[in-house]
Each structure stands twice: as C-alpha cells, then as structure tokens.
RODRENLUM-598108 format. One record per residue (C-alpha): x, y, z; residue number from 0. Coordinates in Angstrom, 2 decimals, decimal comma, m for minus. Layout:
[[X Y Z] NUM],
...
END
This chain:
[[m171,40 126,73 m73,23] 0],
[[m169,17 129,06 m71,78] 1],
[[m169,81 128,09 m67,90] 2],
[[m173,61 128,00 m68,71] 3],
[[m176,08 125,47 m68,67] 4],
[[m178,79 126,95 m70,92] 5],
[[m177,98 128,22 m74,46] 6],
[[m180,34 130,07 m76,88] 7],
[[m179,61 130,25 m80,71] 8],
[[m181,27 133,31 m82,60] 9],
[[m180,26 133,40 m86,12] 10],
[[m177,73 132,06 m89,07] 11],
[[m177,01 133,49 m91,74] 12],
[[m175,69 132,49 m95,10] 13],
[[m171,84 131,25 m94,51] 14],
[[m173,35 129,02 m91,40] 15],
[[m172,66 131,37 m88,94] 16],
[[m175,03 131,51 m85,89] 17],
[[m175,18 133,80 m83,21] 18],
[[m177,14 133,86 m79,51] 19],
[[m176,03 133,55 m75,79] 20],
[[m175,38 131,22 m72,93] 21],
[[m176,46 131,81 m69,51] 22],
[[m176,50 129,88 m66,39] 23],
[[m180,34 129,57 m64,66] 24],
[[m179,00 130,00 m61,40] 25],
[[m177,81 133,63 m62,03] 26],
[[m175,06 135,58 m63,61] 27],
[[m174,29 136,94 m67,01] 28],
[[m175,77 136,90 m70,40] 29],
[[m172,84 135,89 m72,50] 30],
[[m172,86 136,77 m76,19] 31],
[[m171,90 133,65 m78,51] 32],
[[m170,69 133,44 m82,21] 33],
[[m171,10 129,83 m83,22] 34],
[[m168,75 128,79 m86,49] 35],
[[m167,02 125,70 m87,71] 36],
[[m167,66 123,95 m84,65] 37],
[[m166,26 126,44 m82,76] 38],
[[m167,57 128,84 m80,10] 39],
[[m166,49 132,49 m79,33] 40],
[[m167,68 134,22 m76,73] 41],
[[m168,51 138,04 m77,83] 42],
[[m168,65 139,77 m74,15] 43],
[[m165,12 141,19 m73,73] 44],
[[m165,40 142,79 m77,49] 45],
[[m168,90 144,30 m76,75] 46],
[[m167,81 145,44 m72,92] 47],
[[m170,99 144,75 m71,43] 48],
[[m172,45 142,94 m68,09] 49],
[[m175,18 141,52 m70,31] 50],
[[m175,46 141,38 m74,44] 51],
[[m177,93 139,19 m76,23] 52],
[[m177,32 139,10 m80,11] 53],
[[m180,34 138,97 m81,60] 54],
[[m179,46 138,80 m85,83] 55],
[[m176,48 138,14 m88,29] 56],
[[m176,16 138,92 m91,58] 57],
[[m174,24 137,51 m94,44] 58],
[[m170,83 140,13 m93,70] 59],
[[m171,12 138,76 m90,17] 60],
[[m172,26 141,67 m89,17] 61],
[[m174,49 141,03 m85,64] 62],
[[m176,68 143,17 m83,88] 63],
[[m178,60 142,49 m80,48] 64],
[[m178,81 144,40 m77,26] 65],
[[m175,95 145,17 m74,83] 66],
[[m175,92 147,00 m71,17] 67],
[[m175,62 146,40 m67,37] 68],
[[m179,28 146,34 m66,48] 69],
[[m182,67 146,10 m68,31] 70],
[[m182,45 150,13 m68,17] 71],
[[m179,22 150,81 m69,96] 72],
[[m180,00 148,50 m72,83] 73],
[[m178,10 149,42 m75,93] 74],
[[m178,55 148,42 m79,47] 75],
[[m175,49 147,61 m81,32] 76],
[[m173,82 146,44 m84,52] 77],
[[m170,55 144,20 m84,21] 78],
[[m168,27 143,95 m86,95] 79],
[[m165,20 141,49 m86,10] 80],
[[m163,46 143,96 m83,45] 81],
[[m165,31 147,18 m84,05] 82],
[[m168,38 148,09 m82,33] 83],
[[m171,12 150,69 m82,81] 84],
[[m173,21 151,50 m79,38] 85],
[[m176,49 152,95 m80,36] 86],
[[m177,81 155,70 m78,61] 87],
[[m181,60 155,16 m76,76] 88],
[[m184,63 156,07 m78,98] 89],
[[m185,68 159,83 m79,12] 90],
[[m187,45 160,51 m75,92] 91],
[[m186,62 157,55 m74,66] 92],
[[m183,89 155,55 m72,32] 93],
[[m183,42 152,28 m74,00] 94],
[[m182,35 150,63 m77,71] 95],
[[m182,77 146,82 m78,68] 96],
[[m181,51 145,69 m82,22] 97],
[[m184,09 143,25 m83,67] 98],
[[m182,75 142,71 m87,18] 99],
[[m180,51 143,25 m89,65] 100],
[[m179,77 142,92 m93,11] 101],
[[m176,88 142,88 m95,58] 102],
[[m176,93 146,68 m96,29] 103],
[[m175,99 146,96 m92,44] 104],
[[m178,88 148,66 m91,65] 105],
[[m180,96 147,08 m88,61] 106],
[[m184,62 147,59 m87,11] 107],
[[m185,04 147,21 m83,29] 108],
[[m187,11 148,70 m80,31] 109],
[[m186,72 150,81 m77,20] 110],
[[m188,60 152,13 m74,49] 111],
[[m189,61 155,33 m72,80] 112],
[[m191,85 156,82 m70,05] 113],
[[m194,94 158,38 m70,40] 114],
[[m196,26 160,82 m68,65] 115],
[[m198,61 158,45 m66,54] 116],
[[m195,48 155,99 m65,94] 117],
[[m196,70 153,73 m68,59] 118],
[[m193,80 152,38 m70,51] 119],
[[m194,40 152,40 m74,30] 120],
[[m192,17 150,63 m76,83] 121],
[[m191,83 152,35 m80,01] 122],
[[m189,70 150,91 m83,26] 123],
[[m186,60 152,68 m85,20] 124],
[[m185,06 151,77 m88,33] 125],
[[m180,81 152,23 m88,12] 126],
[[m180,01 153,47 m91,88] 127],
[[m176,37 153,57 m90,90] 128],
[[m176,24 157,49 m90,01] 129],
[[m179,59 158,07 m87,70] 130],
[[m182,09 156,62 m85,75] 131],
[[m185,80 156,78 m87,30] 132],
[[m189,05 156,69 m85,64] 133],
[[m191,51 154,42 m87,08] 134],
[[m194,47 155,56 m85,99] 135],
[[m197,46 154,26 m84,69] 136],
[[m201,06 153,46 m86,01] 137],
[[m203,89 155,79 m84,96] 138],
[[m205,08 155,36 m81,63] 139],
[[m201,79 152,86 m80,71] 140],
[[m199,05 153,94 m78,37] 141],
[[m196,74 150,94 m78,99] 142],
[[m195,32 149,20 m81,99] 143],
[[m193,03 146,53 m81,99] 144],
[[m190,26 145,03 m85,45] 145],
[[m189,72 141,43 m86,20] 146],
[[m187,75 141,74 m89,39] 147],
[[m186,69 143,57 m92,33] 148],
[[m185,07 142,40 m95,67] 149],
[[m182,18 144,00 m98,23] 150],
[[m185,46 146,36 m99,83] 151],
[[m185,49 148,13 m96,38] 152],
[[m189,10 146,61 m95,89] 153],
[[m189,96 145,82 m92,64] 154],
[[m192,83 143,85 m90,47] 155],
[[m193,92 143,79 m87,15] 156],
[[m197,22 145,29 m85,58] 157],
[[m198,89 148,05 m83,79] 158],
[[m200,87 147,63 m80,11] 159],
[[m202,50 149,60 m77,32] 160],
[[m206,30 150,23 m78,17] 161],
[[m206,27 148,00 m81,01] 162],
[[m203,68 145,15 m82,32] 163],
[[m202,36 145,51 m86,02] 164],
[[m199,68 143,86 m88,10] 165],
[[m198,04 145,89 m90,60] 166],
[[m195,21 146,44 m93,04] 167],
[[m193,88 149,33 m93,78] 168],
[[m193,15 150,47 m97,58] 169],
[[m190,91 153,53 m98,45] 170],
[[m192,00 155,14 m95,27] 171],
[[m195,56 154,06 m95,03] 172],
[[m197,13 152,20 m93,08] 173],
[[m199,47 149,57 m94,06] 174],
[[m201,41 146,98 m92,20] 175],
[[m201,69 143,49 m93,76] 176],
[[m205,12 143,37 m93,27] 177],
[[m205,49 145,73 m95,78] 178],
[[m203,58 143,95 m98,35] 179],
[[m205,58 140,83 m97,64] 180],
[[m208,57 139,03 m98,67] 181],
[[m211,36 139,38 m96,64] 182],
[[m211,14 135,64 m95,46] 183],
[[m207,94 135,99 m94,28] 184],
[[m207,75 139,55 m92,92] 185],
[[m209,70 138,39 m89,87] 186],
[[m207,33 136,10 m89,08] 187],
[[m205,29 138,90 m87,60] 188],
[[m201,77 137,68 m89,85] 189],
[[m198,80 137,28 m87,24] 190],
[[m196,06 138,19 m89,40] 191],
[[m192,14 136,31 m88,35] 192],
[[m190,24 137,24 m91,30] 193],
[[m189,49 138,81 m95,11] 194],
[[m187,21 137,95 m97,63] 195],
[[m186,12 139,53 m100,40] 196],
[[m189,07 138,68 m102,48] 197],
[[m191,29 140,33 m100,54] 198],
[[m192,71 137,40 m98,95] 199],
[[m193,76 137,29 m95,32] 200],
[[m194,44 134,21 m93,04] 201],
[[m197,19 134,60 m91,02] 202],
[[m199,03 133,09 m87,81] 203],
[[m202,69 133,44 m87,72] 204],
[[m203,87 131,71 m84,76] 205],
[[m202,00 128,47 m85,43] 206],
[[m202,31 128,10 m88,84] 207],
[[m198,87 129,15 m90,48] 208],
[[m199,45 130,67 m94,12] 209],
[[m197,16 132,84 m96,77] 210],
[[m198,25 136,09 m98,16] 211],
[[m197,15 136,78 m101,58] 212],
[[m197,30 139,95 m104,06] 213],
[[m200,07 139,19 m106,45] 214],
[[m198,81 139,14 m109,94] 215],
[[m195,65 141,46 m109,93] 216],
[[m194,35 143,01 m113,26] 217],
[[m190,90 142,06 m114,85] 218],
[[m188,62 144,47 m113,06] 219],
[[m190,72 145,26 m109,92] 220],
[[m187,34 144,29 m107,65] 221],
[[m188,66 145,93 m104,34] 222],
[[m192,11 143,78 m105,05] 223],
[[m194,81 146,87 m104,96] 224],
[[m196,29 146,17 m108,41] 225],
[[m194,98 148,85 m109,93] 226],
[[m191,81 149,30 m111,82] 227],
[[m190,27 152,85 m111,13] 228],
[[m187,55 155,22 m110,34] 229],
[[m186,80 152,47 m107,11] 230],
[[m186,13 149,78 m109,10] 231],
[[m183,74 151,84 m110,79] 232],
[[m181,62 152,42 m107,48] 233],
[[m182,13 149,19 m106,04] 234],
[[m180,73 147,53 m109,44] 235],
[[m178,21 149,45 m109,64] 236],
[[m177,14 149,45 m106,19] 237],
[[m176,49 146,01 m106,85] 238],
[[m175,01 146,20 m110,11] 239],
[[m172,06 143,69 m110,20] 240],
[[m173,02 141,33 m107,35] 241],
[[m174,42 137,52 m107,96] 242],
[[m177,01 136,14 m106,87] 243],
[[m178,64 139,43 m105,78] 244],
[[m182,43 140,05 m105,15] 245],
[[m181,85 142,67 m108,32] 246],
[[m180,81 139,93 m110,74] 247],
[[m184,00 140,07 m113,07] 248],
[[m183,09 137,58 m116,05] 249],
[[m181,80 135,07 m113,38] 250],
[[m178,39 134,95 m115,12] 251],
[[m175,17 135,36 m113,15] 252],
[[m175,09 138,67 m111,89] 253],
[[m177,19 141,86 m111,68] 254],
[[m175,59 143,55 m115,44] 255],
[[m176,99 145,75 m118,47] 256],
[[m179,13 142,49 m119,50] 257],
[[m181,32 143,10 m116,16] 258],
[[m181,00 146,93 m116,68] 259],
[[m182,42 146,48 m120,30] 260],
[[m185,34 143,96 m118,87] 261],
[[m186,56 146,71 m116,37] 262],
[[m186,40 149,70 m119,05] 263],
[[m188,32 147,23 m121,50] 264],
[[m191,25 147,18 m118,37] 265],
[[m190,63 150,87 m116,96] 266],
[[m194,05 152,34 m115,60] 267],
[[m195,94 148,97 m115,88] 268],
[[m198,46 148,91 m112,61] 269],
[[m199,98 145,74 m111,60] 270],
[[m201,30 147,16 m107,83] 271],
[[m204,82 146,96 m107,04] 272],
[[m206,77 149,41 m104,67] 273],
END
C-alpha cells in the first residue's frame, strides 16, 4: 500500500473505518493510512509529517496516533477530516504519543522525558480536549504506560520500574486490578488490552485470556462503580437524546426521562465491596 510492502492495521471503529500505516522494510517513511469502502487514503500530506503512525479511531472518525520527523519530535495528535490538532510534549518532557481515543474526543497516550541520571521514563496523560493531565505513577514506579480508555473516561494500562502493576484509573484514582480481584486471580498479574463502555476489561494473564466484570452493579450505575450518584447524573444526561448510548438504562431507543426516572428510582444505592 502506498509504495510499501508491509502494512499494519491498528483499529476500526464503528462505521468500518480502519486506520494504521504502510511502510517499506527497506527504509523510508511511515505513511499514515485511512482504510474505507475499499478504498485507501494516505493521511501524510494532511498531518505534515516525515513519519505519523495512527494508533486509534473513533466512531466521528476522529484518529489519533503519533506524528514527527524523528523518534525525538514525536507528537500526539487528533485528525478530524482536514483539521489537525498537534499536541504539545508531556510536562517535563520532549515527546507525546496518542494511544487511544474515544467518542467524547478525548484521547490517552504516552511521552517521554529525561531524568536526571539519563534514564528515560515514560509517563501517561489523559487529553480532555483543553489540557494535558499527568497520570501519575504508583509508589515506588517511575514509568506508567495507557492501553485504552472508554466514553466513562476510564482508562487501563499499568505501572513499572521497581515493581509491575496493572491499573485503571476511576475519577482520578488510581487503582490496581489486583486489588479488585480475587485472590486466585490477582497473582496472575491481569494484562489488561481494552474497556468498553460497560466497564469490562480484557485481560492477559500469562496466556490465559479472561474478562473482568463489575460484580453486581445497581440499576443506574452507568459509569459501572457500584454506586449510583451525582456521576450518573452527568453522564446520563450528557447523553440525553442519543441511541444506543452506554447511558440508555431501560434499553429502549434512546437515553430519555424513562432512563432519568430509572436512575432517580435507585439514587444512592451502593453495591461496592471493600
């Protein structure tokens, strides 16, 4: 594709549209590709770049990925038919890489800066559409890394340096999965790949491929923490109007005063467990 002879594919989205990049093993550029109807476009002269890899699409077509001219200029970005938004570098740091992103156009992704010693350390931001913001590390890590995030603004992805630990992060927290686990699986050491809007996450653990799901969540717990609360509110309606939303709570057509009146009827309910 496009002069290359080795093409890879990193996500599709909803209408069928699939985005990744062709390159040629011999040398040369990293050509960004848009794959629809049987048709391919090549992204490179909209996103001005020697290299761009997209790395995500979501169901507006919006793409995100990394653009630059070398491994140390990399920039995250969001394309949106002609219109591009560079991202600047992490704080501190000298590069950006968009990861994922989901249909409220906000996006998760990585960068990397120097420490002190010369050790590089990646560190993970989440893109809310205005600013970049840090996500923190475990105690004891230096470097975290993002695999995925969903339409709750819940990500996943994992911690390393002294220790390794998956986590997700909730409202600002972190948690690690082991945490939320049984013991018989927590030492399995959960390898999360991806969230939906349900809250569930597929995970690796050494080979053996498994699904975490919310234990018992009450009617009207949209953003899946077993609690039904002022963020169900917002989420619901944020989506007021729109079909086939993760906020439609009677499963009828759309996200309307029927849903509203199901998540009053269960306000303050708590099904968590410590």
């Amino acid at each position: 594709i496009l002069g290359g002879n080795n093409t890879v594919l990193n996500a599709v989205n909803n209408q069928g549209q699939v985005v990744g990049y062709s390159y040629n093993s011999g040398g040369g550029q990293q050509l960004a590709i848009l794959w629809e109807n049987g048709e391919v476009t090549n992204l490179t002269p909209v996103l001005d770049a020697v290299d761009s890899r997209p790395a995500d699409i979501n169901d507006q077509g919006q793409i995100t990925g990394w653009m630059g001219d070398s491994i140390l200029v990399q920039r995250a970005f969001i394309l949106a038919g002609d219109e591009v938004v560079r991202l600047p570098p992490i704080a501190g740091g000298t590069t950006s890489r968009g990861i994922a992103i989901n249909n409220q156009g906000h996006i998760v992704g990585e960068g990397g800066f120097e420490m002190p010693d010369g050790q590089i350390v990646s560190r993970s931001f989440f893109w809310n559409g205005h600013s970049m913001i840090d996500l923190g590390t475990r105690q004891g890590n230096i470097h975290t890394d993002v695999i995925d995030l969903n339409d709750l603004g819940q990500i996943v992805g994992g911690t390393s340096g002294t220790y390794l630990d998956y986590c997700i992060w909730l409202q600002g927290r972190m948690i690690s999965l082991n945490d939320l686990l049984p013991p018989e699986l927590a030492a399995q050491v959960p390898a999360p790949r991806a969230i939906n809007n349900q809250g569930e996450i597929a995970v690796d653990s050494g080979g053996l491929p498994f699904i975490l799901r919310p234990v018992d969540p009450p009617v009207g717990d949209i953003d899946k923490n077993c609690v039904v609360d002022v963020t169900d509110l917002l989420l619901l309606l944020r989506e007021w109007g729109t079909k086939g939303s993760y906020a439609n709570i009677a499963g009828d057509s759309d996200v309307n005063v029927t849903d509203l009146l199901e998540l009053l009827s269960h306000w303050g309910e708590n099904h968590s467990v410590d």
